[in-house]
C-alpha positions as CSV (number, residue, x, y, z in Angstrom):
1,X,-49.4,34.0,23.9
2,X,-46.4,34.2,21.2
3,X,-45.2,31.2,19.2
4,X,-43.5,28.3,21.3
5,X,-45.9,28.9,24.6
6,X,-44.1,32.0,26.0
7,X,-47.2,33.3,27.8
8,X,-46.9,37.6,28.2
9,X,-47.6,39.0,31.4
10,X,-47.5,42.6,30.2
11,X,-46.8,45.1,27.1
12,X,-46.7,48.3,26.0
13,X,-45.0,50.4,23.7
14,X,-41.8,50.6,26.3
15,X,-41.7,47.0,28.0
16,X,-42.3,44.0,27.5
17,X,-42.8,41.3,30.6
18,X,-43.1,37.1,29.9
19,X,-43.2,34.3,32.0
20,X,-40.0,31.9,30.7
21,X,-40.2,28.1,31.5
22,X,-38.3,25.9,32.9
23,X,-35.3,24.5,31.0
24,X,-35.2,27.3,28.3
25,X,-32.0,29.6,27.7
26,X,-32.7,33.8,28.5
27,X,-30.1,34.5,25.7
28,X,-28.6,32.6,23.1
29,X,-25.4,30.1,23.9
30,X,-22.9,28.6,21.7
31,X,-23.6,25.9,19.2
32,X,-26.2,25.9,17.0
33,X,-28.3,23.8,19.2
34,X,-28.9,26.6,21.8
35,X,-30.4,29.4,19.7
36,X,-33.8,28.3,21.0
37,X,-34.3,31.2,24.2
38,X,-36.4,33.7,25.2
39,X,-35.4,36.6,23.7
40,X,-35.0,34.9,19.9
41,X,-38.6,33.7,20.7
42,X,-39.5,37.3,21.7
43,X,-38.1,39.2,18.7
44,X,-40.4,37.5,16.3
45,X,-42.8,38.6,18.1
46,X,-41.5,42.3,18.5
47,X,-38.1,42.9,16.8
48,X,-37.2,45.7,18.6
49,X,-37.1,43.3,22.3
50,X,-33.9,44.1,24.0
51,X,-32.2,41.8,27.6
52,X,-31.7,43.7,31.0
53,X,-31.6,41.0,33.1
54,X,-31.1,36.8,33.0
55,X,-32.9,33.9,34.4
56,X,-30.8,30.6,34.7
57,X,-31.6,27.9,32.2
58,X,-33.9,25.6,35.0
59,X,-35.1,28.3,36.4
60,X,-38.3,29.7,35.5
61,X,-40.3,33.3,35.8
62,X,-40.5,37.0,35.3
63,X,-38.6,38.3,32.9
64,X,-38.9,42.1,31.7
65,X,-37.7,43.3,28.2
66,X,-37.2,46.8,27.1
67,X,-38.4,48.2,23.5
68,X,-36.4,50.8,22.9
69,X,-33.5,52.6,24.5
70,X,-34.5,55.3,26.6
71,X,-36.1,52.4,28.5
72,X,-33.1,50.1,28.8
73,X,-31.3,53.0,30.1
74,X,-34.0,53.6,32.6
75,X,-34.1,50.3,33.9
76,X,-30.4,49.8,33.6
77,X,-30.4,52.6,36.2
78,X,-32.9,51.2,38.3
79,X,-30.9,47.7,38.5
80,X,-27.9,50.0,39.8
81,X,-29.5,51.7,42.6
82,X,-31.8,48.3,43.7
83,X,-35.1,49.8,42.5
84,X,-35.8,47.0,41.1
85,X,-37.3,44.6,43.4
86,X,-37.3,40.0,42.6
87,X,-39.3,37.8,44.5
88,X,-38.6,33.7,43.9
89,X,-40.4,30.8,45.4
90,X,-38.5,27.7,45.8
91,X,-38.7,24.0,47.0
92,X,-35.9,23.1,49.3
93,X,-34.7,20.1,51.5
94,X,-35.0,19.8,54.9
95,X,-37.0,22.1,57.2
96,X,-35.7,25.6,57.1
97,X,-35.7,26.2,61.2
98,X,-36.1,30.2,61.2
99,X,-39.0,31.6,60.1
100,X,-37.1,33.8,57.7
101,X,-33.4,35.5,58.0
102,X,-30.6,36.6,55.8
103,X,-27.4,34.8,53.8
104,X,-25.2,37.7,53.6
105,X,-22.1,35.6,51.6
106,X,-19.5,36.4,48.8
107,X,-19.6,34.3,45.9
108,X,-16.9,34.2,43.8
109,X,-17.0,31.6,40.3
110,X,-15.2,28.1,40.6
111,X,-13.2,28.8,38.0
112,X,-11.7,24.8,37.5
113,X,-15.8,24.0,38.1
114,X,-17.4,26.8,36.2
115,X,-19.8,27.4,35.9
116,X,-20.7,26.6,39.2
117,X,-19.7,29.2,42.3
118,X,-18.8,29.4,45.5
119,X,-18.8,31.3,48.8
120,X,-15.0,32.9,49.5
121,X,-14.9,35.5,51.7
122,X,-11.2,36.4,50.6
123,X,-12.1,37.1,47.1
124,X,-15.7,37.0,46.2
125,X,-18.7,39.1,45.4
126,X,-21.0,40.4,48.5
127,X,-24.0,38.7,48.0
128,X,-26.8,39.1,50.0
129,X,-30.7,36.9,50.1
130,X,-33.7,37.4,52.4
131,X,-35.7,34.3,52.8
132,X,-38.8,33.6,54.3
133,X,-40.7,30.1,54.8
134,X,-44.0,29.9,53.2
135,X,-45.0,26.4,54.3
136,X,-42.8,23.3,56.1
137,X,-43.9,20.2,55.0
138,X,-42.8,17.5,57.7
139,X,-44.1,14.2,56.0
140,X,-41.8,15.4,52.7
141,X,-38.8,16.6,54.9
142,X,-39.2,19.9,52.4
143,X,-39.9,23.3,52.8
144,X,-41.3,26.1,50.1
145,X,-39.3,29.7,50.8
146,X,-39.8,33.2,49.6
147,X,-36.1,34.4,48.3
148,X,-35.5,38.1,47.8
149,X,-32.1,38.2,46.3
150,X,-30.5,42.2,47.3
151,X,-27.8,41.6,45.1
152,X,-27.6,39.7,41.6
153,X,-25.0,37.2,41.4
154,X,-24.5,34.3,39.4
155,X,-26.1,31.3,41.3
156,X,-26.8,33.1,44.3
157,X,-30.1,31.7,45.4
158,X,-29.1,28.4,44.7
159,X,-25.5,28.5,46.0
160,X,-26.6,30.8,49.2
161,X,-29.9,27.8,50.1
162,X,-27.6,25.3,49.4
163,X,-25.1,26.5,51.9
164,X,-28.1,27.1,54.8
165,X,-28.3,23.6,54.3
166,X,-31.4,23.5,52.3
167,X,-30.3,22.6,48.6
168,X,-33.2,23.5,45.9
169,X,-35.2,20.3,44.8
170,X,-34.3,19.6,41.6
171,X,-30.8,21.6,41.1
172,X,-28.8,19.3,38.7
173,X,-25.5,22.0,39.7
174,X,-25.5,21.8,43.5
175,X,-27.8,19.3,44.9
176,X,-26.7,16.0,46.1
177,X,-27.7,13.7,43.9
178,X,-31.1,12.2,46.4
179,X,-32.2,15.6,46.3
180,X,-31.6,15.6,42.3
181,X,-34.1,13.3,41.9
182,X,-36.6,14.9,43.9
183,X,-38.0,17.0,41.0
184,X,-37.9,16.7,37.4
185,X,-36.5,20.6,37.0
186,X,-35.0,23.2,39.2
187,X,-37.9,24.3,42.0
188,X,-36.9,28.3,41.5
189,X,-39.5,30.0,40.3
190,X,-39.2,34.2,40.4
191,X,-42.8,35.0,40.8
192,X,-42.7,38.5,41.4
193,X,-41.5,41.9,40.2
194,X,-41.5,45.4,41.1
195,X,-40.3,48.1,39.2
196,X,-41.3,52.1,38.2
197,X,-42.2,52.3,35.0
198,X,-39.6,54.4,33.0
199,X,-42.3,56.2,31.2
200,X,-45.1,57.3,33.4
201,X,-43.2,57.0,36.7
202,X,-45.8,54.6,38.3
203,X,-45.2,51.9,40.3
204,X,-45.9,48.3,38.6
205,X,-45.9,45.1,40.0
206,X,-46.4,42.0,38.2
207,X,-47.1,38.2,40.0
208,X,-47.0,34.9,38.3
209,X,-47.5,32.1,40.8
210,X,-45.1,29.4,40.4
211,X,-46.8,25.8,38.9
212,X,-44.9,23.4,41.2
């Protein structure tokens, strides 16, 4: 464990992987108030901790650092060409009818309601999420899904559930406000990653089960 409870999954001289909870920033945001994140956390820890990749504020899970160049680069490249493989769990309304299937949508940012986004198929971003339904829970009217986003975009998992018609427990963005109150965070939890390791070429794969 580091200082402030940011529990480490895995280090070595290249990378650095840590489980980020619920409700705290990847990267800093404006104001002095939002200096608290992950990675300030993570370069007291070690000062050479560099971001590749972002979890949203409420959401919580894997997050992979590099320690020195030659590995961002690495992994930069592996983002590119989708070797890099996410897995999330999330709570959602409603019981998901298909057993698992795609959202293949283009987002695009709301630009008078950023930050939230949007599907438009004129101008947006191809976006594309495989789900599949871990448990349906009938007495709760919920369901708990696997999400394995292809692409990366802002808000996808949450925008693309929310437009099957299963809004995420506990999204304060999207959800209607009954579902809201359903949790006391965001039910998005990325659990899982799969990457090569820049260094010795081996596969690694990390889980962290979620705690809700």
């Amino acid at each position: 464990m580091t200082d402030a409870s940011i529990q480490i999954l895995y280090q070595d001289s290249d990378l650095l992987i840590l489980n980020k909870p619920a409700g705290l920033l990847t990267v800093p945001g404006k104001g002095p108030d939002k200096q608290d994140c992950l990675i300030n956390r993570a370069l007291k820890y070690n000062p050479n901790a560099r971001v590749i990749h972002r979890l949203d504020q409420g959401t919580s899970g894997i997050v992979m650092l590099p320690l020195n160049y030659p590995t961002q680069k690495a992994l930069t490249h592996q983002f590119q060409q989708r070797q890099v493989h996410k897995r999330y769990q999330a709570v959602v309304q409603g019981l998901v009818k298909e057993d698992e299937g795609e959202i293949d949508l283009p987002l695009i940012c709301d630009w008078p309601n950023r930050p939230l986004q949007k599907v438009c198929h004129e101008h947006g971003k191809s976006a594309l999420t495989r789900y599949r339904v871990l448990q349906r829970d009938p007495a709760r009217n919920i369901s708990r899904v696997q999400l394995k986003p292809v692409s990366g975009r802002t808000h996808q998992l949450r925008v693309h559930m929310l437009t099957l018609g299963h809004p995420i427990l506990g999204d304060q963005l999207y959800a209607p406000e009954e579902v809201k109150a359903l949790a006391p965070r965001l039910l998005l939890h990325a659990y899982r990653l799969e990457l090569i390791h820049p260094t010795t070429g081996h596969s690694l794969a990390l889980e962290n089960p979620p705690d809700f």
